[in-house]
Biopython code that builds the backbone (N, CA, C, O; Angstrom):
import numpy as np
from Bio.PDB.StructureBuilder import StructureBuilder

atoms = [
    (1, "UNK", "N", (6.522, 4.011, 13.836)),
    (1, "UNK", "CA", (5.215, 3.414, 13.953)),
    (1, "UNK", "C", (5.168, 2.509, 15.188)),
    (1, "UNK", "O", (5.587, 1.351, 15.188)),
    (2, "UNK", "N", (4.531, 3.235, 16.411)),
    (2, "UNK", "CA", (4.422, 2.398, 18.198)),
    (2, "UNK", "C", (3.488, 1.274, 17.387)),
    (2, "UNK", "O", (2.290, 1.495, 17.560)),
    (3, "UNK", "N", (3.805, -0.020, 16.438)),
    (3, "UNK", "CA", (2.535, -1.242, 16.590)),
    (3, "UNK", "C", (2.487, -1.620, 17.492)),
    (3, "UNK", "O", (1.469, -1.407, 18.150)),
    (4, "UNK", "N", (3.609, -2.437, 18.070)),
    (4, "UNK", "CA", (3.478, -3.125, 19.655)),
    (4, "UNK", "C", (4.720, -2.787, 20.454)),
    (4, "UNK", "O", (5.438, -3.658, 20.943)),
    (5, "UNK", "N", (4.966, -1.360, 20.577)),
    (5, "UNK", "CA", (6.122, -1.304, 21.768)),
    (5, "UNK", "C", (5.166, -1.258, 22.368)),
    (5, "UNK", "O", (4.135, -1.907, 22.194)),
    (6, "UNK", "N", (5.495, -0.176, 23.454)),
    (6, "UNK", "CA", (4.786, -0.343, 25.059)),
    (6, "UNK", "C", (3.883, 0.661, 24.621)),
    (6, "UNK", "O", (4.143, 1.421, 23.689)),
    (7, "UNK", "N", (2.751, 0.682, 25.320)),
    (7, "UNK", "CA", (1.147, 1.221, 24.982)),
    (7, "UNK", "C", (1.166, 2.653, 25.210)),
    (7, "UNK", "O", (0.274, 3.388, 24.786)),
    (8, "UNK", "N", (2.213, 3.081, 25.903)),
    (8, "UNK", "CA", (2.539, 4.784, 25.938)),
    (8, "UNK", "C", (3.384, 4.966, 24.767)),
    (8, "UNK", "O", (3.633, 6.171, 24.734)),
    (9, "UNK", "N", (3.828, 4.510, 24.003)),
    (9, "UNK", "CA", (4.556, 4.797, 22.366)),
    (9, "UNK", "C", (4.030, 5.564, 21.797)),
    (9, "UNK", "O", (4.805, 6.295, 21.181)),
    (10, "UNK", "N", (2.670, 5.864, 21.642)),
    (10, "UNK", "CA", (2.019, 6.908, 21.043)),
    (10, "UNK", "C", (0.690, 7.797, 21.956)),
    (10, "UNK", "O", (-0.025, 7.538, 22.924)),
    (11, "UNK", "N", (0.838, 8.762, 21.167)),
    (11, "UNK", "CA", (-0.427, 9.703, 22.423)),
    (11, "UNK", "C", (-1.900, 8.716, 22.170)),
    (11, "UNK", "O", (-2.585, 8.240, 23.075)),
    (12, "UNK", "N", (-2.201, 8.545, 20.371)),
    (12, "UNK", "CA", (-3.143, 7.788, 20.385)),
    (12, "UNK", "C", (-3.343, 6.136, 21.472)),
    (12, "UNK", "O", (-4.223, 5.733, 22.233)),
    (13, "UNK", "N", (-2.721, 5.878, 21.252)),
    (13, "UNK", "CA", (-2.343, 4.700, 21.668)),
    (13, "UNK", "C", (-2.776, 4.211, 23.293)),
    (13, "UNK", "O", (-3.308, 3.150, 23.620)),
    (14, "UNK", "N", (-2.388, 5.275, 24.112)),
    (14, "UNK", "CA", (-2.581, 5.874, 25.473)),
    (14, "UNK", "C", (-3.468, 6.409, 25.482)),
    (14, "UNK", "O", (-3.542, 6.615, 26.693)),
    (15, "UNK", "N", (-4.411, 6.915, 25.024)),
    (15, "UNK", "CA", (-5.655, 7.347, 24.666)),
    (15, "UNK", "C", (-6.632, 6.132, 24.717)),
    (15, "UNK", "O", (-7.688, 5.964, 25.328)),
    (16, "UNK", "N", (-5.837, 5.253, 23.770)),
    (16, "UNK", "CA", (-7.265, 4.139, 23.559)),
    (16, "UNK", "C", (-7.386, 3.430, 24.876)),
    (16, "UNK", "O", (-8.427, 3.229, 25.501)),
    (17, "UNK", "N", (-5.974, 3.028, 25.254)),
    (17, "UNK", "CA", (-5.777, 2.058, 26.398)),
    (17, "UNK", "C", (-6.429, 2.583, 27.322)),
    (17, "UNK", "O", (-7.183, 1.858, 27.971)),
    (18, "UNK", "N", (-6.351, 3.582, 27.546)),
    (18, "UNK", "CA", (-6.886, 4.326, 29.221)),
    (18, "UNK", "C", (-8.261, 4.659, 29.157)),
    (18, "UNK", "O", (-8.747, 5.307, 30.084)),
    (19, "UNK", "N", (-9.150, 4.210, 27.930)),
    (19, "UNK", "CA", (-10.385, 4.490, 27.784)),
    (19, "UNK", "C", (-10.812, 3.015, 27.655)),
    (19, "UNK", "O", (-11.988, 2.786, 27.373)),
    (20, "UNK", "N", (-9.961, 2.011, 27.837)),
    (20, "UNK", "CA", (-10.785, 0.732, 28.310)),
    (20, "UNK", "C", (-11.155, -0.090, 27.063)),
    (20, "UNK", "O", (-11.739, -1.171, 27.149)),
    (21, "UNK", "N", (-10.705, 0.602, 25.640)),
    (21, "UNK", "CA", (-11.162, 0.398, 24.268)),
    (21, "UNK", "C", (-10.329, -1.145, 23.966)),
    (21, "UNK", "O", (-10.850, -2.192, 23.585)),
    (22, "UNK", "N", (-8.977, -0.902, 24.254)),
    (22, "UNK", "CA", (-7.777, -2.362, 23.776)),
    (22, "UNK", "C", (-7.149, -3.060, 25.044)),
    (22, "UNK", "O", (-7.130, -2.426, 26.100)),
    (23, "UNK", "N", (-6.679, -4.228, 24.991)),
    (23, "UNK", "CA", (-6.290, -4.583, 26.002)),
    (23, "UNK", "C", (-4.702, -4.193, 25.608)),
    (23, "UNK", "O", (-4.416, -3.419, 24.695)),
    (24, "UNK", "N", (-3.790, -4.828, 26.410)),
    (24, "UNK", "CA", (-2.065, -4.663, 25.889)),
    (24, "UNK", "C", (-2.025, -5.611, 24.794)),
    (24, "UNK", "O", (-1.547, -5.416, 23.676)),
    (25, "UNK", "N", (-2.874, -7.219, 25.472)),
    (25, "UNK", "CA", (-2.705, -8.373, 24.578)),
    (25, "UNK", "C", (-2.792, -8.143, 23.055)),
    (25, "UNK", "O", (-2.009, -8.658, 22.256)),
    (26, "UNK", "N", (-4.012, -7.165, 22.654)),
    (26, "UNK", "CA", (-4.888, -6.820, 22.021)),
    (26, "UNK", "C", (-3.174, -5.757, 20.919)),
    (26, "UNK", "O", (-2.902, -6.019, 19.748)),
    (27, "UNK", "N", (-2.696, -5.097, 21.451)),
    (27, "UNK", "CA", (-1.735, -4.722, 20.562)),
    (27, "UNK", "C", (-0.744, -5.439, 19.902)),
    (27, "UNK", "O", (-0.466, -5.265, 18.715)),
    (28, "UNK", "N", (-0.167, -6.292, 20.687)),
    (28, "UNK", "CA", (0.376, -7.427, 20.040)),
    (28, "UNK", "C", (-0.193, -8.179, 19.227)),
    (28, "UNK", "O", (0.561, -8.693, 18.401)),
    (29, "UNK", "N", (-1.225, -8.424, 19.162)),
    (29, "UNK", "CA", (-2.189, -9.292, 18.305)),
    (29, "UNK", "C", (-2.127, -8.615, 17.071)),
    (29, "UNK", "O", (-1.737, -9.174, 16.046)),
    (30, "UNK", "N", (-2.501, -7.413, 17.119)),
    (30, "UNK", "CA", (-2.604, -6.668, 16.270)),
    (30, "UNK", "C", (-1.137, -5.912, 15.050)),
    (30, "UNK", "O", (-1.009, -5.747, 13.837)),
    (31, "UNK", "N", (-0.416, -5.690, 16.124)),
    (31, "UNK", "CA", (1.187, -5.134, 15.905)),
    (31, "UNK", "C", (2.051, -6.116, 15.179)),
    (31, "UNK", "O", (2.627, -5.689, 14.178)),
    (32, "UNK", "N", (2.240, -7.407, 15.537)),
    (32, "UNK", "CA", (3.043, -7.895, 14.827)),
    (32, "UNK", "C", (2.482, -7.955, 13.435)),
    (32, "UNK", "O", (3.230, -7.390, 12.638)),
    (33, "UNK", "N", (1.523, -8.405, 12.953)),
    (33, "UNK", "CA", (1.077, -8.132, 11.428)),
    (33, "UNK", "C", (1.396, -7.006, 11.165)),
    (33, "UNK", "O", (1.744, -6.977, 9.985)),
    (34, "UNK", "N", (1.498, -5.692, 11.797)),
    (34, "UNK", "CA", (1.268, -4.810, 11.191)),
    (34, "UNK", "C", (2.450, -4.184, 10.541)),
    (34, "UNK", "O", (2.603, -3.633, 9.451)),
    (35, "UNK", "N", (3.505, -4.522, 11.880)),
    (35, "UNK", "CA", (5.213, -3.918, 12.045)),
    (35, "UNK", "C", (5.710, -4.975, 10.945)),
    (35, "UNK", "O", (6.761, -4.612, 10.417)),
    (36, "UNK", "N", (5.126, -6.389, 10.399)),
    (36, "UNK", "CA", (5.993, -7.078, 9.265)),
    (36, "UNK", "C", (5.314, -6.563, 8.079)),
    (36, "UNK", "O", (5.960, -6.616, 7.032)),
    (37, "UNK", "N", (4.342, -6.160, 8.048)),
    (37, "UNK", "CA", (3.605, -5.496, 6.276)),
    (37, "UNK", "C", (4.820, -4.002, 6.088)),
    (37, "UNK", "O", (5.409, -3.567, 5.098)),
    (38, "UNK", "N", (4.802, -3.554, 7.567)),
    (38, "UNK", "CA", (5.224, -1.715, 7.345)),
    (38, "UNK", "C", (6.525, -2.445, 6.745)),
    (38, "UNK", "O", (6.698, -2.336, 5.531)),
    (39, "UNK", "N", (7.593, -3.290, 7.615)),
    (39, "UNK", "CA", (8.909, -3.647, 6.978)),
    (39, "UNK", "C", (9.256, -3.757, 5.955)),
    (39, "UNK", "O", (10.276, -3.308, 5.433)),
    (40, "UNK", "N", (7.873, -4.812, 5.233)),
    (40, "UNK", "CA", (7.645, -5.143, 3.880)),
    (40, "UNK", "C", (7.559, -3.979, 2.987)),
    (40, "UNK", "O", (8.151, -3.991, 1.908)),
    (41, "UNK", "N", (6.981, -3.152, 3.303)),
    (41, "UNK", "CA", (6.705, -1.730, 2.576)),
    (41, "UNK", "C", (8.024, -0.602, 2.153)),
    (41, "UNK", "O", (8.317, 0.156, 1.228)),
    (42, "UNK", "N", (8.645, -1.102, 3.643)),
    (42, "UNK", "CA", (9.781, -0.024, 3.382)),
    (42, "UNK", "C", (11.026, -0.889, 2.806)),
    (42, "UNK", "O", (12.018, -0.280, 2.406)),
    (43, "UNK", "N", (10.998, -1.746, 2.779)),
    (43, "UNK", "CA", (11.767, -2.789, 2.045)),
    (43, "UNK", "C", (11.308, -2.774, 0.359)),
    (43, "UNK", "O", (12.100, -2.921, -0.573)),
    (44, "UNK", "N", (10.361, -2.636, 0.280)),
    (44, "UNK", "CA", (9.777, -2.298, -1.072)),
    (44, "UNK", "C", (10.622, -1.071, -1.695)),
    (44, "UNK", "O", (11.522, -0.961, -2.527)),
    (45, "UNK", "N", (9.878, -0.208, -0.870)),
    (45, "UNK", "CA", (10.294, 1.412, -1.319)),
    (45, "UNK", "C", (11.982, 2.041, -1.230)),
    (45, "UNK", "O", (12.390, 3.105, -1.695)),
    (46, "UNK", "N", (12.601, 1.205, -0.629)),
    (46, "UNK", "CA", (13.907, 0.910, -0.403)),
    (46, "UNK", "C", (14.727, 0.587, -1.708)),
    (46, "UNK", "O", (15.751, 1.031, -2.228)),
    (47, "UNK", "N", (13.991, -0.194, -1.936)),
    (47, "UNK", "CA", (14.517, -1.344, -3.212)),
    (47, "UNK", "C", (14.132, -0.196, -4.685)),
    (47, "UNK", "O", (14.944, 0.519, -5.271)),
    (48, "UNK", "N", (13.217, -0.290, -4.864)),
    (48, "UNK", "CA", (12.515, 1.091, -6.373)),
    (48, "UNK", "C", (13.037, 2.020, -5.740)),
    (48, "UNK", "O", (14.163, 2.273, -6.167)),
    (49, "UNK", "N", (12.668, 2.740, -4.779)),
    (49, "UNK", "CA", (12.952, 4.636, -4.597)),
    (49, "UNK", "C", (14.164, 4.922, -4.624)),
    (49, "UNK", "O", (14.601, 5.681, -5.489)),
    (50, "UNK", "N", (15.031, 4.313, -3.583)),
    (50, "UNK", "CA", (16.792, 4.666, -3.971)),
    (50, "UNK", "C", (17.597, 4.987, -5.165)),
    (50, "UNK", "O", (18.207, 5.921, -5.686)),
    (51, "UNK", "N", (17.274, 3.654, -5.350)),
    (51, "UNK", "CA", (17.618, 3.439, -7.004)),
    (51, "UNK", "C", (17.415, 4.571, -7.916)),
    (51, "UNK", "O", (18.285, 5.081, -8.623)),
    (52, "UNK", "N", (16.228, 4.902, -7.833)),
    (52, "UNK", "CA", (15.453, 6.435, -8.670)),
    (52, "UNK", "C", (16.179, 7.966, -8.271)),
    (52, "UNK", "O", (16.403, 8.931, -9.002)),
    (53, "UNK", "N", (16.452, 7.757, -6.770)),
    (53, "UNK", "CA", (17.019, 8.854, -6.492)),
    (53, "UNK", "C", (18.581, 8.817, -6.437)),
    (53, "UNK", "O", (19.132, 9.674, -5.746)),
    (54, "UNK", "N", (19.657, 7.521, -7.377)),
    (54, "UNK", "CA", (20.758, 7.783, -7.536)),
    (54, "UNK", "C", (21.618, 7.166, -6.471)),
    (54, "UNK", "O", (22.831, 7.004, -6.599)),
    (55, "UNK", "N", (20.840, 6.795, -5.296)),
    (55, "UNK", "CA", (21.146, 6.128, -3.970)),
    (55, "UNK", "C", (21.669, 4.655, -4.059)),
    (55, "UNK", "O", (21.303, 4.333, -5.190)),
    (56, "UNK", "N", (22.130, 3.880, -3.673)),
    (56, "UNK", "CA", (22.749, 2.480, -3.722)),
    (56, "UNK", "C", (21.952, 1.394, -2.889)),
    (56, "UNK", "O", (22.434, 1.185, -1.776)),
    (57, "UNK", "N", (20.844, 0.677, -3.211)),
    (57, "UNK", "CA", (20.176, 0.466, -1.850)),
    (57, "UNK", "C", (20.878, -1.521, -1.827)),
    (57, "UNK", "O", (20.111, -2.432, -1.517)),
    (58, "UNK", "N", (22.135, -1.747, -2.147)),
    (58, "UNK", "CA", (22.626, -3.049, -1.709)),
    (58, "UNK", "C", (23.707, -2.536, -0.984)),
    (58, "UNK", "O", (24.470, -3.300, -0.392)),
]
sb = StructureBuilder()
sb.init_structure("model")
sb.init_model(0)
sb.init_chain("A")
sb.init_seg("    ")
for serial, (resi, resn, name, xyz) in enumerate(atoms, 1):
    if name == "N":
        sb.init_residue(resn, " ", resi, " ")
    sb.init_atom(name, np.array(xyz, "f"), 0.0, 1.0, " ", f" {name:<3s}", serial, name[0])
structure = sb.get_structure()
């Protein structure tokens, strides 16, 4: 998930930028909330799903 690497990380991404839509600032602003919820998420699903599938997740 490109939240805030560099603005060519994703095709969308490079798409928006080069159409004048986001600034760079504008991803960072945006990215860090986004890249600590996704962490949170997979830290979630980490923790229940492993476990379920027999996996060791400590």
């Amino acid at each position: 998930m490109p939240f805030l690497l560099l603005v060519v990380g994703a095709a969308p991404n490079a798409i928006a930028y080069d159409s004048k839509q986001f600034t760079t600032g504008e991803f960072f602003t945006y990215g860090i909330p986004a890249s600590i919820m996704l962490m949170l998420l997979v830290a979630l699903a980490v923790w229940l799903v492993w476990p379920l599938m027999g996996m060791p997740s400590l």
